[in-house]
MDTraj code that builds the backbone (N, CA, C; nanometers):
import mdtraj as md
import numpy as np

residues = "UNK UNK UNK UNK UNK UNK UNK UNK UNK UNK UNK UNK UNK UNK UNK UNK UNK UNK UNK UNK UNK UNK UNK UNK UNK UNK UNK UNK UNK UNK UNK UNK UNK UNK UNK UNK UNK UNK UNK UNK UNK UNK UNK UNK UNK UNK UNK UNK UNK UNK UNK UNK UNK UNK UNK UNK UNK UNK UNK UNK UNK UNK UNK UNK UNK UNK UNK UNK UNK UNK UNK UNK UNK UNK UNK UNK UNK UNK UNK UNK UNK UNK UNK UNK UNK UNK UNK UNK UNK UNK UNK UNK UNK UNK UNK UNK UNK UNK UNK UNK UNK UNK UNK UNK UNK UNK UNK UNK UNK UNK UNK UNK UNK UNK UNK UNK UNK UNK UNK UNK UNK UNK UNK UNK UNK".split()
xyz = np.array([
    [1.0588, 0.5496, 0.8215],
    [1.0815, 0.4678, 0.7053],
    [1.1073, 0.5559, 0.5832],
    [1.0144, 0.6605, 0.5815],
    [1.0505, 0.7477, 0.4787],
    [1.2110, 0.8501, 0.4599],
    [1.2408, 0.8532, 0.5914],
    [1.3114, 0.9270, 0.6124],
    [1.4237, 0.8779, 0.5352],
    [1.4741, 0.7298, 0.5308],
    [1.5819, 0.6700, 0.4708],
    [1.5562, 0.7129, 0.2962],
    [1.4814, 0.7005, 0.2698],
    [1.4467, 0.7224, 0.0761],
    [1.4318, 0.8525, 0.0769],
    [1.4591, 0.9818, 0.1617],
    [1.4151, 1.1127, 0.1245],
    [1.5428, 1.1471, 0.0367],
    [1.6505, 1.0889, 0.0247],
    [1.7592, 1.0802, -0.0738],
    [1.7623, 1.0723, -0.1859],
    [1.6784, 0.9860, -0.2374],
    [1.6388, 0.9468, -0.3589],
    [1.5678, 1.0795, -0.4363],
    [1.6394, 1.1279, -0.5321],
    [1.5849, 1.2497, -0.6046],
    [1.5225, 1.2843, -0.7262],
    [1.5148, 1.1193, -0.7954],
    [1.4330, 1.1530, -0.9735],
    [1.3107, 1.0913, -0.9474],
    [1.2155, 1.1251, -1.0160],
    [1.0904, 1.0368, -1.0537],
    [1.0962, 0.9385, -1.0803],
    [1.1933, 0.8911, -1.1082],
    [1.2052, 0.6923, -1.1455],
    [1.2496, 0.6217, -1.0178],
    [1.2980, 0.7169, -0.9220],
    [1.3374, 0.6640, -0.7741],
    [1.2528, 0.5731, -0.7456],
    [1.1193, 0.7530, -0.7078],
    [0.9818, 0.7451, -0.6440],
    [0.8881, 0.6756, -0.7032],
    [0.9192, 0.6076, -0.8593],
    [0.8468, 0.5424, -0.9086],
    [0.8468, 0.4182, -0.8268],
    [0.9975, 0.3895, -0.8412],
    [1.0370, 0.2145, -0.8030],
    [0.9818, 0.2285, -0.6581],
    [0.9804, 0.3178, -0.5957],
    [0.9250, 0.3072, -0.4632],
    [0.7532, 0.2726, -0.4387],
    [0.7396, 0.3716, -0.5045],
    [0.5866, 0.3148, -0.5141],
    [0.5564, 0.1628, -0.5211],
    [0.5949, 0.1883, -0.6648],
    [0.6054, 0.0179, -0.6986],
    [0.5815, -0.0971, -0.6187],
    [0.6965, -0.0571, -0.5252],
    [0.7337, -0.1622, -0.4144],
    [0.7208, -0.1553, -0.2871],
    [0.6259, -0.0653, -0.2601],
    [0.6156, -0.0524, -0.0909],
    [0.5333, -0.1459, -0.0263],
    [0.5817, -0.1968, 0.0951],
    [0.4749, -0.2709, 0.1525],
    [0.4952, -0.2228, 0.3255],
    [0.3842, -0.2790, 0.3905],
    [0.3656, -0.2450, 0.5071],
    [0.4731, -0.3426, 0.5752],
    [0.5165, -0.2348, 0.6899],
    [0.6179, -0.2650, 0.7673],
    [0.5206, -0.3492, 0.9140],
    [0.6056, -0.3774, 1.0206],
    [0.5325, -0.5054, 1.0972],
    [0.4929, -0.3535, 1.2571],
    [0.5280, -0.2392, 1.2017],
    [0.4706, -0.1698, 1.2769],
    [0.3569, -0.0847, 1.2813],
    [0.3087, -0.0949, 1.1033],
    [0.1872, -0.0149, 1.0765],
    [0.1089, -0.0262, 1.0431],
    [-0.0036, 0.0009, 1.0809],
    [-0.1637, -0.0116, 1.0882],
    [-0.1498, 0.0148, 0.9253],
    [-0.3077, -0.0282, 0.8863],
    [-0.3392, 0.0700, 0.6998],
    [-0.3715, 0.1974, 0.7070],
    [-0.3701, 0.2623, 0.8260],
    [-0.3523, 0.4378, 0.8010],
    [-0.2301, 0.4784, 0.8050],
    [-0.1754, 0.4022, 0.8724],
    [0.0203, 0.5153, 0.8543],
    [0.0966, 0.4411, 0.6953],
    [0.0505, 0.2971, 0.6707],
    [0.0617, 0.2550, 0.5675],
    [0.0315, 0.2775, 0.4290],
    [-0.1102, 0.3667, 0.4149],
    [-0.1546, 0.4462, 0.3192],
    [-0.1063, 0.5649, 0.3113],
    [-0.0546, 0.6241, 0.4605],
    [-0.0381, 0.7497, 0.4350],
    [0.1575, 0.7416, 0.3673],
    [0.1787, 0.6829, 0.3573],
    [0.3209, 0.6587, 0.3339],
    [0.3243, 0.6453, 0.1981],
    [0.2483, 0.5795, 0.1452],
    [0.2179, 0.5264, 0.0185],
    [0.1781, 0.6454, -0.0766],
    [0.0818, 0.7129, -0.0049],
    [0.0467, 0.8569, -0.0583],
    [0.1600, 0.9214, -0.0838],
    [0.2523, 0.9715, 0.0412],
    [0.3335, 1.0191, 0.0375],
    [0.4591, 1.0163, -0.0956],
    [0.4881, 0.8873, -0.0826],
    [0.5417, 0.8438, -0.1825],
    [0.5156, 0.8501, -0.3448],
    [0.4020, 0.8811, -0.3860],
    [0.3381, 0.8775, -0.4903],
    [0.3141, 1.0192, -0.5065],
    [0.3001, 1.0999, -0.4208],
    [0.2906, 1.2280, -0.4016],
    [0.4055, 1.3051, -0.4794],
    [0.5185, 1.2441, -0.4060],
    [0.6613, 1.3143, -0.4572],
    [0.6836, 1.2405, -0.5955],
    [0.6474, 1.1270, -0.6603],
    [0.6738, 1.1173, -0.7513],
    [0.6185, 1.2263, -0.8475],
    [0.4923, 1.2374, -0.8438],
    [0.4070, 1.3480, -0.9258],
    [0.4671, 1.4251, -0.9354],
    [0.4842, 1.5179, -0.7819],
    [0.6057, 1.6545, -0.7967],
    [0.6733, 1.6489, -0.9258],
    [0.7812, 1.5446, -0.8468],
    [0.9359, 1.5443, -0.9471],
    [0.8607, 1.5129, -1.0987],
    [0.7897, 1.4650, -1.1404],
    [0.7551, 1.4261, -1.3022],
    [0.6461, 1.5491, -1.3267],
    [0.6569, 1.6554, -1.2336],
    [0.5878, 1.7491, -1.2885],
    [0.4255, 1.7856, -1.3509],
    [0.4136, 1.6883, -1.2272],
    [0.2396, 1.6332, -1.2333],
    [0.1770, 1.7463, -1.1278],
    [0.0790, 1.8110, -1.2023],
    [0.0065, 1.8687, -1.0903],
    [-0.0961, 1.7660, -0.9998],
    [-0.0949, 1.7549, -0.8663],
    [-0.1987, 1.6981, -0.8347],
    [-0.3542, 1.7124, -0.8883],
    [-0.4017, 1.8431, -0.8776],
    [-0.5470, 1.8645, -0.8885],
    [-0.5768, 1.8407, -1.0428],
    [-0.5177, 1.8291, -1.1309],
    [-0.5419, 1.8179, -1.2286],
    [-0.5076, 1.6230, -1.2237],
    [-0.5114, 1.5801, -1.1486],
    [-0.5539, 1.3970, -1.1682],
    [-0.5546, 1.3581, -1.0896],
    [-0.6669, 1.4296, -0.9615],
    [-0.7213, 1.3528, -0.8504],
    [-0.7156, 1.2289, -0.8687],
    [-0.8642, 1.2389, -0.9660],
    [-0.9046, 1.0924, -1.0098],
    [-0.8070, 0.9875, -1.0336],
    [-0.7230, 0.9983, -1.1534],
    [-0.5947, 0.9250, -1.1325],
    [-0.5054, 0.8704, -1.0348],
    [-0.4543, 0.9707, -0.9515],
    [-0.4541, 0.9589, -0.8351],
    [-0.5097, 0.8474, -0.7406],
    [-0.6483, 0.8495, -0.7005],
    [-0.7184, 0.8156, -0.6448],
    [-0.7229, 0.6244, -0.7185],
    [-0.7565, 0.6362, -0.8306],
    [-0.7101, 0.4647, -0.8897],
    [-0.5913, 0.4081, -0.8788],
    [-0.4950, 0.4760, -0.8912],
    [-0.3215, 0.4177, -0.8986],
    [-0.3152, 0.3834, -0.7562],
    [-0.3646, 0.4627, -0.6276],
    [-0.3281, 0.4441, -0.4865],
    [-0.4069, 0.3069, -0.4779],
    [-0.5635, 0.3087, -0.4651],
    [-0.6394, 0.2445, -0.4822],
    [-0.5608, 0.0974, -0.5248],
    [-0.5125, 0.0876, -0.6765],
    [-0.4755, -0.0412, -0.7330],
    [-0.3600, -0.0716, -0.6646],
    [-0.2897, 0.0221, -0.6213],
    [-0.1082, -0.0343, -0.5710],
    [-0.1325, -0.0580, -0.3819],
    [-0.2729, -0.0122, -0.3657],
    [-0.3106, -0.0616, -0.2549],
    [-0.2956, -0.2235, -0.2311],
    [-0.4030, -0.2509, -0.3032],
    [-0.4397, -0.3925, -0.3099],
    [-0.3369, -0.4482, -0.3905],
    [-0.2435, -0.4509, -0.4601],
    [-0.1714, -0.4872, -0.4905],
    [-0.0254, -0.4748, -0.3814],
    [-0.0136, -0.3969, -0.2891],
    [0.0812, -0.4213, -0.1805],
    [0.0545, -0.5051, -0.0217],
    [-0.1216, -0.5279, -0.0651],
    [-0.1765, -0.6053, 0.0813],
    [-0.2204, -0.7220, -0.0581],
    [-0.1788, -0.7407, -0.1117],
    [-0.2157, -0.8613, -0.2492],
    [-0.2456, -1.0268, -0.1431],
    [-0.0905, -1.0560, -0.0416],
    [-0.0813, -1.1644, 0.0627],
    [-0.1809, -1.1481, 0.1337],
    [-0.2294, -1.0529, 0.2073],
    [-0.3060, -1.0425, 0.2882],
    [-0.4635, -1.0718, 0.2258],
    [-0.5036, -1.1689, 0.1792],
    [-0.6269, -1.2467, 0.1614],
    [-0.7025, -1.1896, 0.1870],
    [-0.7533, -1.1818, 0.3149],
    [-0.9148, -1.1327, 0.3707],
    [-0.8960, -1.0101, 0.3941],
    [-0.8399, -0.9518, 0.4060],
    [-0.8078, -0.7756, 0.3557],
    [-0.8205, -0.7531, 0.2569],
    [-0.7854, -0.7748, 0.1401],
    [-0.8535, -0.7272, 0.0076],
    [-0.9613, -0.7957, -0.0240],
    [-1.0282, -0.9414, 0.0279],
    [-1.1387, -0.9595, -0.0320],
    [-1.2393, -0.8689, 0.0390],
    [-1.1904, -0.8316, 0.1655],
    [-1.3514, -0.7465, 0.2073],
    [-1.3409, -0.6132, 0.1478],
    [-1.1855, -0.5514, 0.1377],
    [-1.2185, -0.4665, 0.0955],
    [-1.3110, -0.4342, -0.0635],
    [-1.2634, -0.5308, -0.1525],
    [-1.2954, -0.5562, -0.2774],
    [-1.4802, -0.5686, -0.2545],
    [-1.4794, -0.6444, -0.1785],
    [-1.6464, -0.6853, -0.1643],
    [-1.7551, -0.5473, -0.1697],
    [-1.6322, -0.4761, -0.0549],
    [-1.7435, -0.3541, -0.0206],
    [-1.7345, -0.1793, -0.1797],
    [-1.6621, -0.2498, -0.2826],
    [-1.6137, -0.1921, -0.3698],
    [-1.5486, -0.0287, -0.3522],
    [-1.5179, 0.0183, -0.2665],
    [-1.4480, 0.1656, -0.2251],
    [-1.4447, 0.2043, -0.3458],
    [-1.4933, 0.3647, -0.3613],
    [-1.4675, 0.4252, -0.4792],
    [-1.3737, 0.5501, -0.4714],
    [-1.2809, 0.5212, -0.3409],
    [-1.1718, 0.6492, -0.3171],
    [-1.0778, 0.5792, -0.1960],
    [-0.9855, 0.6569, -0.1854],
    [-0.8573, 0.6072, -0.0805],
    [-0.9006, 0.5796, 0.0114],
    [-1.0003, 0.7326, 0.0546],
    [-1.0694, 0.7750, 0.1779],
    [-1.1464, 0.6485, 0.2257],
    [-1.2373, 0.5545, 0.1121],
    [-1.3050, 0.4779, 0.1505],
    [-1.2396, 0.3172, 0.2107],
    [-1.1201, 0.3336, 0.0912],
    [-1.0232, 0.2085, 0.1117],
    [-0.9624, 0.2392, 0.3215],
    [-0.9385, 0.3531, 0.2950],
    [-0.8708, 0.3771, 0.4479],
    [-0.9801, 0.3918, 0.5516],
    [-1.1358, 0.3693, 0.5822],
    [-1.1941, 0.3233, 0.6031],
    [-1.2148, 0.2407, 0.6923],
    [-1.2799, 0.1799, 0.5619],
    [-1.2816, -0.0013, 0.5508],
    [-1.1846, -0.0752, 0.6049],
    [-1.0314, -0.0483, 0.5474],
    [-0.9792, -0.1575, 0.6456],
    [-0.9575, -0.1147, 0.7785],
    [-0.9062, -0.0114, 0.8188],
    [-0.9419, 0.0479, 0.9669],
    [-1.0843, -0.0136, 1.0503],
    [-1.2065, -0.0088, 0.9693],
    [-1.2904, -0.1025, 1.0137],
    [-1.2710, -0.2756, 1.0276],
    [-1.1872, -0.3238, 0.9446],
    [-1.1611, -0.4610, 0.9194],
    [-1.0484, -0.4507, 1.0600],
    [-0.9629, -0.4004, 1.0518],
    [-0.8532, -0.3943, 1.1507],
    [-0.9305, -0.4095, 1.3016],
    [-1.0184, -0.3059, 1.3424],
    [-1.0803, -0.3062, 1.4227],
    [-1.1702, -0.4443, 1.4772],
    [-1.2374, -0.4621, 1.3814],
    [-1.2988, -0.5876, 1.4120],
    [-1.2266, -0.7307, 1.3979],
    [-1.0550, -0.7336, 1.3302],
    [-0.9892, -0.8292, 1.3722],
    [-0.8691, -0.7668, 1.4127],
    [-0.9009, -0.7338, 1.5247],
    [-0.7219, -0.6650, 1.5810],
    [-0.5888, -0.7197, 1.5854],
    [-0.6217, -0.9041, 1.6184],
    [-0.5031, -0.9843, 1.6266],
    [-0.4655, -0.9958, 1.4542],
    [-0.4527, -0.9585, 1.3720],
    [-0.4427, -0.9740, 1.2095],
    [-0.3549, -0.8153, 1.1608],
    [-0.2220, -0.8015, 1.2400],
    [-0.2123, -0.7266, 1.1606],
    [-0.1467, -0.7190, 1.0144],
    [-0.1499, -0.6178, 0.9314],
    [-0.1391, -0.6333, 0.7997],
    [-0.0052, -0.6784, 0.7166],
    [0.1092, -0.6344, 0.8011],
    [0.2483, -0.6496, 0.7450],
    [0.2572, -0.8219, 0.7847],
    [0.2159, -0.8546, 0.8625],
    [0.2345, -1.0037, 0.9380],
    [0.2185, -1.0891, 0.8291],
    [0.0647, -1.0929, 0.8503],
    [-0.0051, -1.1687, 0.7257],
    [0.0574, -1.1850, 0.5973],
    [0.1077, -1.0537, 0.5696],
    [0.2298, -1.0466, 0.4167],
    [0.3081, -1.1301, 0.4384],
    [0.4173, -1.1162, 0.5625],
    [0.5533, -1.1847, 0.5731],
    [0.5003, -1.3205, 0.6148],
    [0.4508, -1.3521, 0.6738],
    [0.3617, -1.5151, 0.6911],
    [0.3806, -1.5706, 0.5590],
    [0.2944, -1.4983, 0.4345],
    [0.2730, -1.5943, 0.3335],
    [0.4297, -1.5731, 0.2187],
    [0.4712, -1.4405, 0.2597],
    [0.6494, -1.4451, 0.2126],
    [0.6887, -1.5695, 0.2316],
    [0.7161, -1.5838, 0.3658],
    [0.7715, -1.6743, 0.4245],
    [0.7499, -1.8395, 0.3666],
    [0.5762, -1.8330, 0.3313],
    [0.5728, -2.0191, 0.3159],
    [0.6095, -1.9963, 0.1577],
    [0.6008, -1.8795, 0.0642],
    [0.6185, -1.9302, -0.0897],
    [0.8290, -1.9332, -0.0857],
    [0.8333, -1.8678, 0.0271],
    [1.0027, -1.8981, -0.0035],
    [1.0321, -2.0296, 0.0494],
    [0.9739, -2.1191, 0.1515],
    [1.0073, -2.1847, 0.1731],
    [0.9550, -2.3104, 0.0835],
    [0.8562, -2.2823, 0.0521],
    [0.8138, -2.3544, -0.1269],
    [0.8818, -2.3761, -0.1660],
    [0.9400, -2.2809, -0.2440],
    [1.0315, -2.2423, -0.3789],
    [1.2082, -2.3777, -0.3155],
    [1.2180, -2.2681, -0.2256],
    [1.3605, -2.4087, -0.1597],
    [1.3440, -2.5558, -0.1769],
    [1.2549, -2.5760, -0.1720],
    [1.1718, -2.7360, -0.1632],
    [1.1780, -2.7637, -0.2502],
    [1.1500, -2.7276, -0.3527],
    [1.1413, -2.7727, -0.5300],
    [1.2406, -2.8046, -0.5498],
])
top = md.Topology()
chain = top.add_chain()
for i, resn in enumerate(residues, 1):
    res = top.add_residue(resn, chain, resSeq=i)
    for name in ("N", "CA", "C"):
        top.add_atom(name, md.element.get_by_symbol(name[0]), res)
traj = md.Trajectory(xyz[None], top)
């Protein structure tokens, strides 16, 4: 997936990417985070962000654009939210634990499921 956007060469690319990533219908929330990282990673690069100098930062922006890219996915962010994670590490976790204990639920599904009924909403109106 990444491989198609390794084209993309300014920080405002990798911004819009960030922005907008969501899990594909083949990946768990570890290849899904790690993509996401990835992505956010190279933005820093290119805008000339050292990592170690804004872990922390870091660590909230992934964190918020987490839950904000599993936003559809309901009971994935409320447990995660419940159990309050105070790092990626913990977010990637947790739902790996959630995943585990509901295996038939995976994460991109659940997204395109509820895609699916607000578009077919919206037509209706």
């Amino acid at each position: 997936m990444l491989e198609a956007f390794k084209f993309l060469c300014t920080a405002a690319d990798y911004k819009v990417k960030f922005r907008t990533v969501v899990p594909t219908n083949t990946e768990d929330a570890d290849a899904f985070i790690s993509r996401l990282e990835t992505v956010f990673d190279k933005w820093l690069e290119l805008s000339d962000i050292k990592k170690g100098d804004f872990e922390g930062l870091r660590d909230l922006i992934l964190r918020v654009q987490i839950y904000a890219s599993l936003g559809l996915h309901k009971e994935l962010v409320m447990f995660l939210k419940e159990r309050s994670p105070i790092s990626v590490k913990e977010v990637r976790n947790l739902a790996d634990k959630y995943r585990t204990a509901h295996p038939v639920k995976p994460i991109a599904k659940e997204v395109e499921i509820c895609r699916q009924r607000r578009s077919y909403e919206r037509k209706q109106k």
